[in-house]
C-alpha positions as CSV (number, residue, x, y, z in Angstrom):
1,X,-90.2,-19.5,-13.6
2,X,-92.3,-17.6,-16.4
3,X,-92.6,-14.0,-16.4
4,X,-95.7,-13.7,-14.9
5,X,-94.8,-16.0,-11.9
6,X,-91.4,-13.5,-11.3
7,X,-93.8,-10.5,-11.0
8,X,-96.2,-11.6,-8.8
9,X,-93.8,-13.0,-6.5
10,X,-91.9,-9.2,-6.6
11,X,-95.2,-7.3,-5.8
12,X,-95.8,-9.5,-2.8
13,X,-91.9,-8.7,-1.7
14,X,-93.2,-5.6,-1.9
15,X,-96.2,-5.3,0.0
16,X,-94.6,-7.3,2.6
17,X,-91.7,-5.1,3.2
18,X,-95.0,-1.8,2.7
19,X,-96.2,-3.4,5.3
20,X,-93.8,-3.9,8.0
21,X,-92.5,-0.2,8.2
22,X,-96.4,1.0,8.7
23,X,-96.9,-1.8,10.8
24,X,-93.8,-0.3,12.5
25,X,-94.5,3.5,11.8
26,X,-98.1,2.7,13.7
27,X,-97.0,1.3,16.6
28,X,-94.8,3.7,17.4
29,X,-97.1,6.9,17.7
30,X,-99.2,4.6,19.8
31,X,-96.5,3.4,21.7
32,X,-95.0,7.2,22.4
33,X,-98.4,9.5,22.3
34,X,-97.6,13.4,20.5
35,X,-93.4,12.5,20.2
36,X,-93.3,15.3,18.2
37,X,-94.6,17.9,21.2
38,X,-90.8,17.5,22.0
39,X,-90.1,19.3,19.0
40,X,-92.1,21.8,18.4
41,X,-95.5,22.4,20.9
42,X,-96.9,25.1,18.0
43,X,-99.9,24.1,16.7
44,X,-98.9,23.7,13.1
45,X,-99.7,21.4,10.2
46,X,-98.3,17.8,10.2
47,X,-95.7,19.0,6.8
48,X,-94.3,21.5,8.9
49,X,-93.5,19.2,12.1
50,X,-92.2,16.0,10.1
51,X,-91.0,16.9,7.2
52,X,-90.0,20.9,6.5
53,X,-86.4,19.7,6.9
54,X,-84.5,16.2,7.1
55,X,-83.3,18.0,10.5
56,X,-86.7,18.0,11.9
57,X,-87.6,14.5,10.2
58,X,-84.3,12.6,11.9
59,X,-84.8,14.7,15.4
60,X,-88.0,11.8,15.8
61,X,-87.5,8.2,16.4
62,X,-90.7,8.0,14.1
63,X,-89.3,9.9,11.5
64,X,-86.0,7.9,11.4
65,X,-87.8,4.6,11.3
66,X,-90.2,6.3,7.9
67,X,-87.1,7.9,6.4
68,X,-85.3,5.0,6.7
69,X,-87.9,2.0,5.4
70,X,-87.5,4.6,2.5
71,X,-83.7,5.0,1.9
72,X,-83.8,0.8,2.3
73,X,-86.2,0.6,-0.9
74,X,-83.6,2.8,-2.4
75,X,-80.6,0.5,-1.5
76,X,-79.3,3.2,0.5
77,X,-80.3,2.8,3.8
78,X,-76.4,2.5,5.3
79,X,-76.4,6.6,4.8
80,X,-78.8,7.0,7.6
81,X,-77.8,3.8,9.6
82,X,-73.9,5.9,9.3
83,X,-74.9,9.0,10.2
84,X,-77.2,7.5,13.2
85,X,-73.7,6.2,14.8
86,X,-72.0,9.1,14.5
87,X,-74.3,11.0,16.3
88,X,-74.1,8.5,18.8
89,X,-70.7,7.8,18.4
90,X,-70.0,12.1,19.5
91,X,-72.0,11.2,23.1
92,X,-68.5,8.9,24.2
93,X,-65.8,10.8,25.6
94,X,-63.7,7.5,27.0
95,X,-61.1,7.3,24.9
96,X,-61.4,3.4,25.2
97,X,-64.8,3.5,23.8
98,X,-64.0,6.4,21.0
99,X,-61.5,3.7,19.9
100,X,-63.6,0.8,19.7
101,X,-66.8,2.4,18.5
102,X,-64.7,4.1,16.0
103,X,-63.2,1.3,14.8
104,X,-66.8,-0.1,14.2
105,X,-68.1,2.6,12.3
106,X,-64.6,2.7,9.8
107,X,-65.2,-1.2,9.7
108,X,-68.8,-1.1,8.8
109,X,-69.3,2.2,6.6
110,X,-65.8,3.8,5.4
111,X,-63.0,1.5,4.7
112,X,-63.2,0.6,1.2
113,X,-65.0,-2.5,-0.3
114,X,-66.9,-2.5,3.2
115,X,-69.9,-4.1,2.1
116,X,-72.0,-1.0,3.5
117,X,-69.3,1.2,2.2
118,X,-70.8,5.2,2.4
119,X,-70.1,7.4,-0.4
120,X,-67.5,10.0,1.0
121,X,-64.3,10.8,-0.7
122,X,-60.4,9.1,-0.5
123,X,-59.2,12.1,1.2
124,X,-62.0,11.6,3.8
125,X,-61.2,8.1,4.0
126,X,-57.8,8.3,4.8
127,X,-57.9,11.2,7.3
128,X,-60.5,8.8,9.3
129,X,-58.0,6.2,8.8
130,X,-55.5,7.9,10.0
131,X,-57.2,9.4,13.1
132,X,-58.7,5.8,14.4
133,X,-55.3,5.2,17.3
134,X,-56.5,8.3,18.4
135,X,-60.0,9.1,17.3
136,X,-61.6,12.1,19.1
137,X,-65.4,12.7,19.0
138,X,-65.1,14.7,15.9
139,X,-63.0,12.1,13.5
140,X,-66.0,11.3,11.5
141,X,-67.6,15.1,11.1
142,X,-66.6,15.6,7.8
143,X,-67.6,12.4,6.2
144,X,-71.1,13.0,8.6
145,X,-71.5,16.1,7.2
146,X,-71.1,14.6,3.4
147,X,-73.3,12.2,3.9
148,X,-76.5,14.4,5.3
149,X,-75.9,16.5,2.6
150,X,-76.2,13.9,0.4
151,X,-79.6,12.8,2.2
152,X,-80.8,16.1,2.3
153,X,-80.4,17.0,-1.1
154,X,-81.4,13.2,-2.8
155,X,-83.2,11.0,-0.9
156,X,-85.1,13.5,1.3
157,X,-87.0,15.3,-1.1
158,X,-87.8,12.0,-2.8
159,X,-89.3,10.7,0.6
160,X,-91.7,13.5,1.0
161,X,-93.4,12.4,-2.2
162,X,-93.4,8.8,-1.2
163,X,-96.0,6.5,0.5
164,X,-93.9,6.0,3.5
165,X,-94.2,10.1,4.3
166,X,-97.7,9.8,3.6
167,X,-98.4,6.8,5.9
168,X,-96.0,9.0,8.9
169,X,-98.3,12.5,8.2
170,X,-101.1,10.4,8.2
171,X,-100.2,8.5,11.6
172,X,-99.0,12.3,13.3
173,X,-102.5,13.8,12.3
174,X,-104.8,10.9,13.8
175,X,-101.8,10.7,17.1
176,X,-102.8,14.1,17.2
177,X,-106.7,14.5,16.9
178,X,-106.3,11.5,19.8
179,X,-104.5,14.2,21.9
180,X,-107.0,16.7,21.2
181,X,-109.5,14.5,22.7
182,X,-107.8,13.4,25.4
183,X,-107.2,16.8,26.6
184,X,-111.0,18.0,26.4
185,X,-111.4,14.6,28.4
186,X,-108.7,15.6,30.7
187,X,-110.4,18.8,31.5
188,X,-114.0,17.9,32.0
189,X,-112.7,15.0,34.4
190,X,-110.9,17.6,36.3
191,X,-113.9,20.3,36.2
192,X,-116.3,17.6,37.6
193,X,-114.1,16.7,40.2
194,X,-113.5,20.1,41.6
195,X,-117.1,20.9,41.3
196,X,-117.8,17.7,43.5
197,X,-115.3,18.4,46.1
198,X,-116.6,22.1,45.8
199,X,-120.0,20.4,47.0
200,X,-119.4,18.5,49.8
201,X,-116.7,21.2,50.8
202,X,-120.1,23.5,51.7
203,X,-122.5,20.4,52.7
């Protein structure tokens, strides 16, 4: 394969993986109408509610499914996918299933060599190893903690330069004018209809 031939064949790789996180990023505000109202019902500018911290970013399914098509571009996509199953991984307070799940998570993201290995330090590593007869919901806080740090202070603002944030502010700001419009609808629907029943109330 000529040089020419290898480069086409890498920019269609990447418009196909462009492609499938917007496709993805898309059908998810129109799937969930104004997810971020959740977070924040201020009226504010779409910067502010996706992407003024990595906190506010990951506290939306839509966000973590933009940051993430990012960080896997990156190679690094295993920092989000860890820190995602610790946060789940707190919710369990049966030690059966702290043991299991935790077990998982060391497997997957912190033994050493693990093919999705995350990048926290040996002393980390073997106080999680250590703690996995007994894991308690807090084993993997430390290394959690290391690794949104290292999020927030590499990846992150990277992202918010990057297509994929442009594609999520650009999807928040249309949800958004849709909800607008929906509510002026709302209320002129309701107006009419108490002005009607006002009518035949008095006929």
């Amino acid at each position: 394969m000529n040089e020419l031939s290898r480069i086409s064949l890498d920019l269609q790789d990447s418009k196909r993986i462009h492609n499938a996180w917007k496709s993805r990023i898309q059908k998810y505000f129109i799937q969930s109408p104004l997810p971020w109202r959740k977070i924040n019902r201020q009226e504010t500018n779409e910067a502010s509610l996706l992407g003024d911290s990595l906190e506010t970013l990951l506290s939306q399914k839509c966000g973590q499914i933009a940051f993430r098509g990012f960080l896997k571009s990156e190679f690094c996509d295993e920092n989000l996918d860890f820190w995602l199953a610790c946060q789940e991984f707190k919710t369990f307070d049966s030690p059966e299933e702290l043991t299991r799940r935790a077990a998982r998570i060391y497997e997957e993201f912190i033994r050493a060599e693990s093919p999705r290995q995350v990048n926290v330090d040996f002393y980390t590593r073997e106080i999680i190893s250590q703690s996995l007869q007994q894991p308690s919901p807090s084993c993997f806080a430390v290394a959690q903690k290391k690794i949104y740090s290292l999020m927030a202070n590499g990846a992150f603002p990277r992202f918010i330069k990057s297509e994929q944030y442009k594609v999520l502010c650009d999807a928040a700001s249309k949800q958004r004018g849709f909800g607008k419009r929906w509510k002026a609808r709302h209320r002129a629907d309701t107006s009419s209809s108490l002005k009607m029943s006002h009518q035949q109330h008095n006929v």
